[in-house]
C-alpha positions in Angstrom: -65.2 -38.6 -29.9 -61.8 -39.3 -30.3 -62.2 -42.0 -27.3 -65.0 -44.0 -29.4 -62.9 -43.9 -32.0 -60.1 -45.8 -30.3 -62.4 -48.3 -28.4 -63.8 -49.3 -31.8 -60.0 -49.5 -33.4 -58.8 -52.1 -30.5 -61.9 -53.7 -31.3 -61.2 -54.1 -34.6 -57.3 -55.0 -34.4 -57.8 -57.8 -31.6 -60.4 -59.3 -34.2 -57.5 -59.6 -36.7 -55.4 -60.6 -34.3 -57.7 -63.5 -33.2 -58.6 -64.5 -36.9 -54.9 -64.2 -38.0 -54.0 -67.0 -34.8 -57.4 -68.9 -36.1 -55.8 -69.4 -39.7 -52.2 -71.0 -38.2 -54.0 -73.1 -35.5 -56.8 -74.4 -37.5 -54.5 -76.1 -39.8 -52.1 -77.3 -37.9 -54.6 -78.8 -35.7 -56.3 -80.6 -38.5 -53.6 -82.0 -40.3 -51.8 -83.0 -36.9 -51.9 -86.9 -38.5 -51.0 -86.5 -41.7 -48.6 -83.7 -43.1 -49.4 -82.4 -46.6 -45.6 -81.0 -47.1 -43.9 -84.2 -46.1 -46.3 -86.1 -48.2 -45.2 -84.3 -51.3 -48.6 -83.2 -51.8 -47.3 -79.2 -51.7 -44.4 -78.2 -52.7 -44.1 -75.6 -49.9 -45.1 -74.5 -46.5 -46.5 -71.4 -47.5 -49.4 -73.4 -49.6 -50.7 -75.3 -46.5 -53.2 -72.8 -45.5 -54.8 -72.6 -49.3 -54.4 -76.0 -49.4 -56.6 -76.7 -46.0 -59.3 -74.6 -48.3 -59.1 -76.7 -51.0 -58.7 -80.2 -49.3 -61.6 -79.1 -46.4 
């Protein structure tokens, strides 16, 4: 019932939570040497992440 139904939505919303952390710790992990925005290789902070998906 209604019970289920919230098990499976915490579930569900600590898995975004988890893959949300994931996509600003991966990055900044791997380019912890070397930062692509200082670097002049993007023009903006807001391009790292596609930029980790393009470079990796």
């Amino acid at each position: 019932g209604a019970q289920t139904t919230i098990f499976i939505n915490i579930i569900g919303v600590a898995c975004l939570i988890l893959l949300s952390g994931l996509m600003g710790v991966i990055p900044y992990v791997y380019y912890s040497g070397c930062d692509p925005y200082t670097a002049a290789y993007i023009q903006s902070v807001d391009q790292i992440f596609p930029y980790f998906i393009m470079d990796a």
